[in-house]
C-alpha positions in Angstrom: 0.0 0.0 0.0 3.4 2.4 1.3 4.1 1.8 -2.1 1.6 2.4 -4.8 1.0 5.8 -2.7 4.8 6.4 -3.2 4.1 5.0 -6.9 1.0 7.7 -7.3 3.0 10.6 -6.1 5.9 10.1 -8.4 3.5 10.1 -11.3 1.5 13.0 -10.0 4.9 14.7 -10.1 6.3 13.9 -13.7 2.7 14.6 -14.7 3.2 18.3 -13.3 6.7 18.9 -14.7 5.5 17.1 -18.2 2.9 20.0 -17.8 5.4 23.1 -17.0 7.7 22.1 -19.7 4.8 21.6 -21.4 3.8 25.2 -21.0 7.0 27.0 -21.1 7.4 25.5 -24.4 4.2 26.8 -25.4 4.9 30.1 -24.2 8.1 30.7 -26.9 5.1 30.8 -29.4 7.5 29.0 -31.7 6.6 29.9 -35.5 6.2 27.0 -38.4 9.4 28.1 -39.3 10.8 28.5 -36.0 9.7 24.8 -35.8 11.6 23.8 -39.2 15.0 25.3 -37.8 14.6 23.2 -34.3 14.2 20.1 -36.4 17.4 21.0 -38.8 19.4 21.9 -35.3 18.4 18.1 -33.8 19.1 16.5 -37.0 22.7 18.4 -37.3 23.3 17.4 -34.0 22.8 13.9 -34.7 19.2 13.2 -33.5 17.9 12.2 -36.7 14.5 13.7 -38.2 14.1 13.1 -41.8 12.3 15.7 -43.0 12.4 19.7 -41.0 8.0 19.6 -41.4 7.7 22.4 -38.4 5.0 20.1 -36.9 6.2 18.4 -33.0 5.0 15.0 -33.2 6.1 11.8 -32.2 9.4 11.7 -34.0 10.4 15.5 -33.0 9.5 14.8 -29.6 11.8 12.1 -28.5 14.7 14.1 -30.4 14.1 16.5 -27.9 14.2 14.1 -25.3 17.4 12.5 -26.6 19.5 16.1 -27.2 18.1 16.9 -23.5 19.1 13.8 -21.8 22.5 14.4 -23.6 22.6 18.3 -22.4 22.5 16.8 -18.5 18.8 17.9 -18.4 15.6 16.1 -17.8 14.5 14.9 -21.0 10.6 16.3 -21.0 10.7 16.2 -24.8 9.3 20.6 -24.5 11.9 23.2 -25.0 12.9 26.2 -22.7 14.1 29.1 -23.7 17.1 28.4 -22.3 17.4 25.5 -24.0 16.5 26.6 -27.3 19.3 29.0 -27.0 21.7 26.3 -26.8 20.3 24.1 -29.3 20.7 26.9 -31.6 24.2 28.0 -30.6 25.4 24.3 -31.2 23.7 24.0 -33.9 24.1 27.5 -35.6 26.5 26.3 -38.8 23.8 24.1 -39.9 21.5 26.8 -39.0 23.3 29.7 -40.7 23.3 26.7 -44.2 19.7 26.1 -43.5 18.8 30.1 -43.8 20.9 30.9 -46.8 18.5 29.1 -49.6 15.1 30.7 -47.0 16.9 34.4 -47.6 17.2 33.8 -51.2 13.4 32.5 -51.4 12.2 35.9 -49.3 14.9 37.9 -51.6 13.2 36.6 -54.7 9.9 37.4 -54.1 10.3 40.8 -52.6 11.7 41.3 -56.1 8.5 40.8 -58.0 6.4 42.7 -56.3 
């Protein structure tokens, strides 16, 4: 009985910091493309994700999870803002790659109008 109330606490407990992360992620209001570049940072990193889509699903998720448990950090699978600045600073030569062809997109089309 000692147990399964220990048991029940320590899921009440990951269910509350699953919901913070949860939260402080949601709270960076991260853009589509703001999205894309996370992917592109994970999978220059080494924590593969085939295709940048700038959707968080299952896939994108457990990335997170992976390049947090490799930071030191609890791996919630939700970014901070903190950590999103380091994901990006680690990742910012594939970054700065990934942005050259999008500035050349945006350059082009302010062009035609």
């Amino acid at each position: 009985r000692e147990q399964g109330t220990q048991a029940n606490r320590a899921d009440a407990t990951k269910l509350n910091a699953q919901q913070q992360a949860e939260k402080a992620e949601a709270s960076l209001k991260l853009s589509e493309q703001e999205r894309k570049r996370v992917q592109v940072a994970l999978n220059a990193l080494g924590h593969p994700i085939p295709t940048a889509t700038g959707y968080f699903g299952p896939r994108t998720r457990a990335m997170i999870t992976a390049w947090q448990k490799a930071q030191g950090l609890p791996g919630t699978g939700y970014l901070t803002e903190a950590q999103l600045a380091v994901l990006r600073q680690q990742a910012a030569a594939a970054l700065a790659k990934y942005n050259q062809p999008q500035r050349r997109v945006n350059e082009g089309s302010r062009g035609t109008e």
